[in-house]
N, CA, C and O atoms as CSV, one atom per row, in Angstrom:
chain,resi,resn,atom,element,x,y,z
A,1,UNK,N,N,0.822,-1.185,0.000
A,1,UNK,CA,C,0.000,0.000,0.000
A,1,UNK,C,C,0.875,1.261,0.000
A,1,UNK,O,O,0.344,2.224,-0.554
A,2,UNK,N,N,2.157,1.470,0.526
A,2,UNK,CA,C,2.808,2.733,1.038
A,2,UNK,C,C,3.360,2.511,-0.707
A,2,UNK,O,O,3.088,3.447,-1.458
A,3,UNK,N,N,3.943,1.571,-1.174
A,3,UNK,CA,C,4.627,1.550,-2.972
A,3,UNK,C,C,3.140,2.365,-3.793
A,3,UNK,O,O,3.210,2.837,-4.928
A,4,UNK,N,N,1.976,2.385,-3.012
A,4,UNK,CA,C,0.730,2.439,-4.146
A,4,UNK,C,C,0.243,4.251,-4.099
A,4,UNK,O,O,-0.311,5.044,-4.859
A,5,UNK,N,N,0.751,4.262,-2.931
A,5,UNK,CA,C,0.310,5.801,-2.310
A,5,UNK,C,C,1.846,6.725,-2.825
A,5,UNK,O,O,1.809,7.947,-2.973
A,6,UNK,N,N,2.954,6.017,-3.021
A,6,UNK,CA,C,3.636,7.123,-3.393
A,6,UNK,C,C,3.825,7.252,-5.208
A,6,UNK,O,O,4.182,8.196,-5.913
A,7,UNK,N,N,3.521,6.232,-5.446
A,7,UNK,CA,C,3.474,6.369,-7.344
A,7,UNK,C,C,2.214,7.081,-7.218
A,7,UNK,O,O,2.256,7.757,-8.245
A,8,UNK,N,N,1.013,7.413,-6.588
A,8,UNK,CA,C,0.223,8.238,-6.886
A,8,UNK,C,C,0.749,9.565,-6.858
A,8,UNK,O,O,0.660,10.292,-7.848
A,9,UNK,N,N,1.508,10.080,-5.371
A,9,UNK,CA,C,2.460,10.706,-5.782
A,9,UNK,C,C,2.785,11.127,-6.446
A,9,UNK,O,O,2.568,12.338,-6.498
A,10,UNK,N,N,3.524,10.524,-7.440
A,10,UNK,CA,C,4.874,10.495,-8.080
A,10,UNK,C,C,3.672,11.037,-9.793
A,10,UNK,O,O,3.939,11.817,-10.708
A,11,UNK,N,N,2.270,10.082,-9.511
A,11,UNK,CA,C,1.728,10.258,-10.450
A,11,UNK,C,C,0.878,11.886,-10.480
A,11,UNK,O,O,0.399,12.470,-11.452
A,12,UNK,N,N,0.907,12.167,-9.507
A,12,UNK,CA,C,-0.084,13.856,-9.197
A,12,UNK,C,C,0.721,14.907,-9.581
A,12,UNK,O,O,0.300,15.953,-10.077
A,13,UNK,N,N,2.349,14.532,-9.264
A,13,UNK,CA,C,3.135,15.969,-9.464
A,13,UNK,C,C,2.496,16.900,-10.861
A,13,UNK,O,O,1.902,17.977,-10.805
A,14,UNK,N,N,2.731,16.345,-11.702
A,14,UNK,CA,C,2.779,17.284,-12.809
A,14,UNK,C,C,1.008,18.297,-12.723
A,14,UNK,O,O,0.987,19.357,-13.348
A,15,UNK,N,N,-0.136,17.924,-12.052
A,15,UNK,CA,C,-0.893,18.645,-12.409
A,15,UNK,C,C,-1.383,19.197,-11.072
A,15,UNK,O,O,-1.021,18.957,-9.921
A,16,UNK,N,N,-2.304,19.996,-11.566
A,16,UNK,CA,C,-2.973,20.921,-10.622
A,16,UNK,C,C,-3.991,20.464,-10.074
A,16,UNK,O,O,-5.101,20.943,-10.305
A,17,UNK,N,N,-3.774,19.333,-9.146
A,17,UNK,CA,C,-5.214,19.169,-8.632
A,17,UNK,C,C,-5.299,19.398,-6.792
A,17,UNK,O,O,-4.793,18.493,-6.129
A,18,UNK,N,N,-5.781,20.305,-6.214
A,18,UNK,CA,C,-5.772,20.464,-5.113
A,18,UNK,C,C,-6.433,19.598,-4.168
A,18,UNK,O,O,-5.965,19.380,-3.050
A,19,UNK,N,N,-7.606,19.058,-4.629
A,19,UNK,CA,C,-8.690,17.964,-3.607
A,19,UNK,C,C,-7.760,16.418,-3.856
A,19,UNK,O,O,-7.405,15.685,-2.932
A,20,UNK,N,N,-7.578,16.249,-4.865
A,20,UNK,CA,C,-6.697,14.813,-4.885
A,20,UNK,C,C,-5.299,15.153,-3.955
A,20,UNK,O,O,-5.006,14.634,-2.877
A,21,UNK,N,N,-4.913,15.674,-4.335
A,21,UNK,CA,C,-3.632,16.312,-3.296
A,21,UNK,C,C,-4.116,16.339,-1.439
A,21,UNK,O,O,-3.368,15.979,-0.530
A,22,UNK,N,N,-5.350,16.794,-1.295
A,22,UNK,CA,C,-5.709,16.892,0.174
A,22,UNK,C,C,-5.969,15.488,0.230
A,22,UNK,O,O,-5.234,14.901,1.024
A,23,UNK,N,N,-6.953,14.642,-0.489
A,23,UNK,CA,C,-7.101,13.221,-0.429
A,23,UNK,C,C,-6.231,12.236,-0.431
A,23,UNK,O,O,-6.384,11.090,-0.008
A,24,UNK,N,N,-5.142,12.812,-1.015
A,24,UNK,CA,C,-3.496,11.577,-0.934
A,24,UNK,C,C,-3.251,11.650,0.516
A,24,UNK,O,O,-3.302,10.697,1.293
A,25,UNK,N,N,-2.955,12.997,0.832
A,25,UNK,CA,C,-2.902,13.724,2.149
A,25,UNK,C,C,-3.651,12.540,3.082
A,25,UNK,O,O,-3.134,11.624,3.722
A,26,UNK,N,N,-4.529,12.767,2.978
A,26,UNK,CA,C,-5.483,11.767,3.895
A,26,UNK,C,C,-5.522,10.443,3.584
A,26,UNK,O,O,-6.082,9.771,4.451
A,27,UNK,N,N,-4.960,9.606,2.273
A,27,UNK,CA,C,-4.607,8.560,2.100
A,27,UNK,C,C,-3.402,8.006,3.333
A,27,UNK,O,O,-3.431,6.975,4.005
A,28,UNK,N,N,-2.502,8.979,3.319
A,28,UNK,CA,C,-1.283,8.688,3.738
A,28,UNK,C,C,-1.637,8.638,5.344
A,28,UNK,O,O,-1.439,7.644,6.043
A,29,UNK,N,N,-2.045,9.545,5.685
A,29,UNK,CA,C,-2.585,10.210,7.231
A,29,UNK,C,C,-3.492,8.676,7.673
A,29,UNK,O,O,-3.347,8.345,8.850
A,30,UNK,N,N,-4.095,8.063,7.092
A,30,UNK,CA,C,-5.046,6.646,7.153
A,30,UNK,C,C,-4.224,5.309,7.454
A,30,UNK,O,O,-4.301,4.509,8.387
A,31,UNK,N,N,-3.497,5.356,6.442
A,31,UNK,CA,C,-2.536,4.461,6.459
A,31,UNK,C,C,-0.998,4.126,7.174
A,31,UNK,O,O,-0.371,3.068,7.216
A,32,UNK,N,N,-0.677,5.461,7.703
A,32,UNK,CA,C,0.144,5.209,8.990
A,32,UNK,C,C,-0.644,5.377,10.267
A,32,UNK,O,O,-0.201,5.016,11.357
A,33,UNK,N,N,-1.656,5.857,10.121
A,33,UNK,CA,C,-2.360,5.489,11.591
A,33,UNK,C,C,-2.517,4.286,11.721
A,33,UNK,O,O,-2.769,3.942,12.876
A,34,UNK,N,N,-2.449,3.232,10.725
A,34,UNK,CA,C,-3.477,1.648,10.884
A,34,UNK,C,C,-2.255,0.901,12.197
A,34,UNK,O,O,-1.199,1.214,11.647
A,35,UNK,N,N,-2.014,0.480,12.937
A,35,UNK,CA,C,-1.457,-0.303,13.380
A,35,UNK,C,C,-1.150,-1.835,12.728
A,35,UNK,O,O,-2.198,-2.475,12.816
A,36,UNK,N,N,-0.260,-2.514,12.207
A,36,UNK,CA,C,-0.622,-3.959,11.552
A,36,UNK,C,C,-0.455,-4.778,12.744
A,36,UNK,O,O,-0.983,-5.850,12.451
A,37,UNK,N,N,-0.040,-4.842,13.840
A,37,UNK,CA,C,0.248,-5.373,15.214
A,37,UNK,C,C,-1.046,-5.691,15.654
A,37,UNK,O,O,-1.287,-6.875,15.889
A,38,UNK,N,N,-2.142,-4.633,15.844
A,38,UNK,CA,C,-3.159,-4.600,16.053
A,38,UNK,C,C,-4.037,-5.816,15.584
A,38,UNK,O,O,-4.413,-6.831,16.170
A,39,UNK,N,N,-4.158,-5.505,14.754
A,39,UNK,CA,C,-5.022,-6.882,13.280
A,39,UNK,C,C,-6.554,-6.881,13.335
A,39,UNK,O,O,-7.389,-7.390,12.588
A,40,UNK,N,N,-6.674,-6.067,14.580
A,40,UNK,CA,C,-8.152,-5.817,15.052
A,40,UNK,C,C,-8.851,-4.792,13.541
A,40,UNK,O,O,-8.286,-4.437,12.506
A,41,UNK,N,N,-10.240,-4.579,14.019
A,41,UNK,CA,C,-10.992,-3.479,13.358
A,41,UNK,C,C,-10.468,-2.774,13.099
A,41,UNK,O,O,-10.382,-2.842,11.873
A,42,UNK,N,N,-9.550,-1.371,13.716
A,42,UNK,CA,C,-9.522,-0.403,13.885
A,42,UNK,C,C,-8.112,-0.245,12.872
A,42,UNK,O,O,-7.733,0.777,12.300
A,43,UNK,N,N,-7.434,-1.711,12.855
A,43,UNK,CA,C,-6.459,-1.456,11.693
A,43,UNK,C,C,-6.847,-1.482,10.228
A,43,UNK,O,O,-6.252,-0.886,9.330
A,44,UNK,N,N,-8.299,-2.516,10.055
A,44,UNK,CA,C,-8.736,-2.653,8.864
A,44,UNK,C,C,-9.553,-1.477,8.512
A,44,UNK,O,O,-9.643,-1.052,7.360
A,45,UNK,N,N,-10.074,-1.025,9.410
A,45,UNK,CA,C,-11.166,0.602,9.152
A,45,UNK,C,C,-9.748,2.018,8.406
A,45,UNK,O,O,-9.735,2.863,7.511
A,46,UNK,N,N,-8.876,1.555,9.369
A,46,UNK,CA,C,-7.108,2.325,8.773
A,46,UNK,C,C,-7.151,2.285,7.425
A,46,UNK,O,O,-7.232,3.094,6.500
A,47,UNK,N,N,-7.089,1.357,7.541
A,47,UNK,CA,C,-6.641,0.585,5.733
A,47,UNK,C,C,-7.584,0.852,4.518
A,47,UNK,O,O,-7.222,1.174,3.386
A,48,UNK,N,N,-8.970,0.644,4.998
A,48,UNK,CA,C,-10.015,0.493,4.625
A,48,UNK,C,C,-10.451,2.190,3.798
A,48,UNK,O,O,-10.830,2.377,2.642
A,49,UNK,N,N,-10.167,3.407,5.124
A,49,UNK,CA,C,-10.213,4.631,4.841
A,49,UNK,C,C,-8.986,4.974,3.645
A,49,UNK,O,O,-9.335,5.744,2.751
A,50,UNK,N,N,-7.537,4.418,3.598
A,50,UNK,CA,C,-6.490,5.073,3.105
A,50,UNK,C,C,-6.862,4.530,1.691
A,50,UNK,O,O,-6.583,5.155,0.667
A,51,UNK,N,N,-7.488,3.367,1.696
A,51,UNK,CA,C,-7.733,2.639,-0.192
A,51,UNK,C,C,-8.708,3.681,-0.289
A,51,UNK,O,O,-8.426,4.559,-1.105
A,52,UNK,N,N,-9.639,3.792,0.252
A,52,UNK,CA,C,-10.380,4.854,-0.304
A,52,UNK,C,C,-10.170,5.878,-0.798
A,52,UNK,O,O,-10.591,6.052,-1.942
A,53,UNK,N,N,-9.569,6.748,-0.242
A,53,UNK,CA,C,-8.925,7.914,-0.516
A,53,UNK,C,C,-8.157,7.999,-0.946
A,53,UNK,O,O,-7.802,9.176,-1.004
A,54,UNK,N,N,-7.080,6.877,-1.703
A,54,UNK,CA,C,-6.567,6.509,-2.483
A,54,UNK,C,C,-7.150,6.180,-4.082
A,54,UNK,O,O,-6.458,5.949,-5.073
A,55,UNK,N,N,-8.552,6.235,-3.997
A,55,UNK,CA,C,-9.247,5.484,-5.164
A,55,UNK,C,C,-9.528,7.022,-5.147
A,55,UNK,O,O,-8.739,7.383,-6.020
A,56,UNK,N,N,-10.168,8.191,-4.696
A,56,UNK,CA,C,-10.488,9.005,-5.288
A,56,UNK,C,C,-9.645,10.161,-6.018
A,56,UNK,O,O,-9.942,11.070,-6.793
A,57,UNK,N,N,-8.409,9.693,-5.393
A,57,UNK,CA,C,-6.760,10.098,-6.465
A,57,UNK,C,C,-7.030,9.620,-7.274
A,57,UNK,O,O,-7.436,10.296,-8.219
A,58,UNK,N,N,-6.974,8.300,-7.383
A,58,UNK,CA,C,-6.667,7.631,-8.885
A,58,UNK,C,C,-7.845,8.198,-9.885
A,58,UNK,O,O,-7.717,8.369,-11.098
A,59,UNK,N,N,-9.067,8.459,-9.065
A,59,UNK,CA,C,-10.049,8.917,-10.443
A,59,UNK,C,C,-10.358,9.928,-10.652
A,59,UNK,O,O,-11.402,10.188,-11.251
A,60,UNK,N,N,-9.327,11.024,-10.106
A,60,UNK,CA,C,-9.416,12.398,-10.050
A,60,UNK,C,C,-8.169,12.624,-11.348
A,60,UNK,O,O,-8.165,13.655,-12.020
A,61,UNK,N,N,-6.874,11.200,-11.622
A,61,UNK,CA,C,-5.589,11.854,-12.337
A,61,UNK,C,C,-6.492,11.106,-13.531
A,61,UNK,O,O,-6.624,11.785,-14.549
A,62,UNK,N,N,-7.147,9.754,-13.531
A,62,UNK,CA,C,-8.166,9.321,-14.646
A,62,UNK,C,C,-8.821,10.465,-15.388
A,62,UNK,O,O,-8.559,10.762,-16.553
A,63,UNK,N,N,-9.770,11.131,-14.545
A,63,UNK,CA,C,-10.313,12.079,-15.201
A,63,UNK,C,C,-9.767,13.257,-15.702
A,63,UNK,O,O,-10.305,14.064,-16.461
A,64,UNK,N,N,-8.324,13.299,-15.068
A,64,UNK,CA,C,-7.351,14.743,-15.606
A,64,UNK,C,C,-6.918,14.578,-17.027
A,64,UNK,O,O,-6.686,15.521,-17.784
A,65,UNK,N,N,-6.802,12.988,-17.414
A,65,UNK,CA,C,-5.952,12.281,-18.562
A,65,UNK,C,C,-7.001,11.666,-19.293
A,65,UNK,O,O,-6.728,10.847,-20.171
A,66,UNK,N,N,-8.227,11.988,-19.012
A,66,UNK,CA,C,-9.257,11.607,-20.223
A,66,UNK,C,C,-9.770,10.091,-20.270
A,66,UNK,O,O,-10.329,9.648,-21.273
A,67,UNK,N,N,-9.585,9.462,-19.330
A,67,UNK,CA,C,-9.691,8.165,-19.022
A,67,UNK,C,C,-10.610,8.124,-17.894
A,67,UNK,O,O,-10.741,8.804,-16.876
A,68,UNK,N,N,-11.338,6.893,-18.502
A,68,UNK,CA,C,-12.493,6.412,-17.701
A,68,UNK,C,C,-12.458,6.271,-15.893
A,68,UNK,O,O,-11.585,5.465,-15.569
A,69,UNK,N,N,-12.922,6.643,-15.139
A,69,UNK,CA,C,-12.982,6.440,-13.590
A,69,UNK,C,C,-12.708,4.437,-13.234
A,69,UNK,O,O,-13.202,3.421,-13.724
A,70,UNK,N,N,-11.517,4.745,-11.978
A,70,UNK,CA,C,-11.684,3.364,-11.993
A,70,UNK,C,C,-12.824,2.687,-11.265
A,70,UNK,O,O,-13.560,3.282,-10.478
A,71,UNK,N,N,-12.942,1.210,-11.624
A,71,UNK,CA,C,-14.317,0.745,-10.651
A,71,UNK,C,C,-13.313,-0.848,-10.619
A,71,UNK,O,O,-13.053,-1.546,-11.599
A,72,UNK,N,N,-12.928,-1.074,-9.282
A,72,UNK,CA,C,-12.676,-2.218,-8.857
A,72,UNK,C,C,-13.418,-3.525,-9.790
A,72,UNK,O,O,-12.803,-4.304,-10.519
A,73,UNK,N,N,-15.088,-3.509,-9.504
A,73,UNK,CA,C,-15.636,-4.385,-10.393
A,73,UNK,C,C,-14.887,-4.772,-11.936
A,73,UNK,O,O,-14.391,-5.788,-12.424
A,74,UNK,N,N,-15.082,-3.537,-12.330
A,74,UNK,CA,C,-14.746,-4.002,-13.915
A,74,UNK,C,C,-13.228,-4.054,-13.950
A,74,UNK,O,O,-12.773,-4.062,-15.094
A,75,UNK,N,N,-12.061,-4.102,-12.658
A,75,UNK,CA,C,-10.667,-4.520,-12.723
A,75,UNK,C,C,-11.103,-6.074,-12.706
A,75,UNK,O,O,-10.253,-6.866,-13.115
A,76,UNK,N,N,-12.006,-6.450,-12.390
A,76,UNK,CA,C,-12.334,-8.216,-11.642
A,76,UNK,C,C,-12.757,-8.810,-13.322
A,76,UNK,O,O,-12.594,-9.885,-13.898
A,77,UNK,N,N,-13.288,-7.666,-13.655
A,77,UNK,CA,C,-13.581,-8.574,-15.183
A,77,UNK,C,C,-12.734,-8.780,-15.948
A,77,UNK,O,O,-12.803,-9.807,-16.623
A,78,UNK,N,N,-11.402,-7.682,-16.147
A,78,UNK,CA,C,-10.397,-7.741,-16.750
A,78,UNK,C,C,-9.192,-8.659,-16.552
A,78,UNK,O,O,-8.419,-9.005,-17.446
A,79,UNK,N,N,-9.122,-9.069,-15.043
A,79,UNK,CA,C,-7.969,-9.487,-14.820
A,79,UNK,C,C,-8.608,-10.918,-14.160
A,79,UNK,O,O,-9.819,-10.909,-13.941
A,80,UNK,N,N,-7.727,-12.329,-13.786
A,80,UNK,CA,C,-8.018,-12.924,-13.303
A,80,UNK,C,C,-7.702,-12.925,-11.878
A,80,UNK,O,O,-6.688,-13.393,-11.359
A,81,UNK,N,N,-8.699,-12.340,-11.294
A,81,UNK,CA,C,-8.911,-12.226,-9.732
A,81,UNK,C,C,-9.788,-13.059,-9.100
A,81,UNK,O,O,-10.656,-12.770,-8.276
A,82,UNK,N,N,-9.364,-14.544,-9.740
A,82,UNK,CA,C,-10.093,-15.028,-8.601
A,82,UNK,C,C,-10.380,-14.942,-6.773
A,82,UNK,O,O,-11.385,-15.381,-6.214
A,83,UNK,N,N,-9.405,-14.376,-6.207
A,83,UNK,CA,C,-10.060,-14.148,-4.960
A,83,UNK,C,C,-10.272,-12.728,-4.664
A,83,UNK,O,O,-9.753,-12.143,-3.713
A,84,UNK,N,N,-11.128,-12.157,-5.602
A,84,UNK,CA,C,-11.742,-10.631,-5.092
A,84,UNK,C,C,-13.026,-11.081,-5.027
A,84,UNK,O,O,-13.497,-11.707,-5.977
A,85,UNK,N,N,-13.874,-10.780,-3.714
A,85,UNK,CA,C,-15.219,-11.144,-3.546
A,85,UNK,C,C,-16.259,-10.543,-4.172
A,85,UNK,O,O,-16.315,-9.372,-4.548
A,86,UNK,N,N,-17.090,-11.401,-4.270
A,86,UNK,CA,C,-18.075,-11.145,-5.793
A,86,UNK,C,C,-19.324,-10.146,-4.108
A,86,UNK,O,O,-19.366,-10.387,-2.902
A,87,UNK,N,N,-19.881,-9.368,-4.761
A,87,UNK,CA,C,-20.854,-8.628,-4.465
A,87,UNK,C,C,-21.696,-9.060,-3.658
A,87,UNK,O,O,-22.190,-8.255,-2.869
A,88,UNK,N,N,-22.215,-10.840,-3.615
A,88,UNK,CA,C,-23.048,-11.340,-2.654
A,88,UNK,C,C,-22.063,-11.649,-1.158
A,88,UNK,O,O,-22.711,-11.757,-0.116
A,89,UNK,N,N,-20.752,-11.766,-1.089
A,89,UNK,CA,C,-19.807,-12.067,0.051
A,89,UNK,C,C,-19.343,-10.423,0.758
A,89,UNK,O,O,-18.750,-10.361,1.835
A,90,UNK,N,N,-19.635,-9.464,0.143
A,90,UNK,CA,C,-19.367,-8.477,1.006
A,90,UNK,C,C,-20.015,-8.102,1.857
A,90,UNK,O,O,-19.625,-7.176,2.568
């Protein structure tokens, strides 16, 4: 996750986006709060918040570059992910 949050990074420099920039911000801020020691809730709610706010980077530099918003789902159709849970297991 910390390799995924800094190529976003690495991927934001060149443009002007201020809310993806506060949202990496808070990606990062999510994801060193999580404890992994823990293993409880409160590390997965960590984790849980920093992908998030991590996903609304990614479809904020998507939409800067003319490309479609991502949707996890249709990564599951593309790739073989067999263990990403189908919609009735969440």
């Amino acid at each position: 996750m910390d390799d995924y949050l800094r190529m976003l990074d690495i991927a934001l420099k060149p443009f002007d986006q201020p809310a993806a920039r506060r949202d990496l911000s808070k990606a990062f801020a999510a994801y060193f709060s999580s404890d992994p020691e823990d293993g409880g809730p409160g590390a997965l709610l960590s984790l849980d918040h920093a992908l998030s706010y991590a996903h609304r980077v990614l479809n904020d530099l998507l939409q800067e570059t003319g490309l479609p918003s991502h949707s996890p789902m249709d990564f599951a159709e593309w790739y073989d992910a067999g263990e990403i849970p189908f919609r009735e297991e969440w």
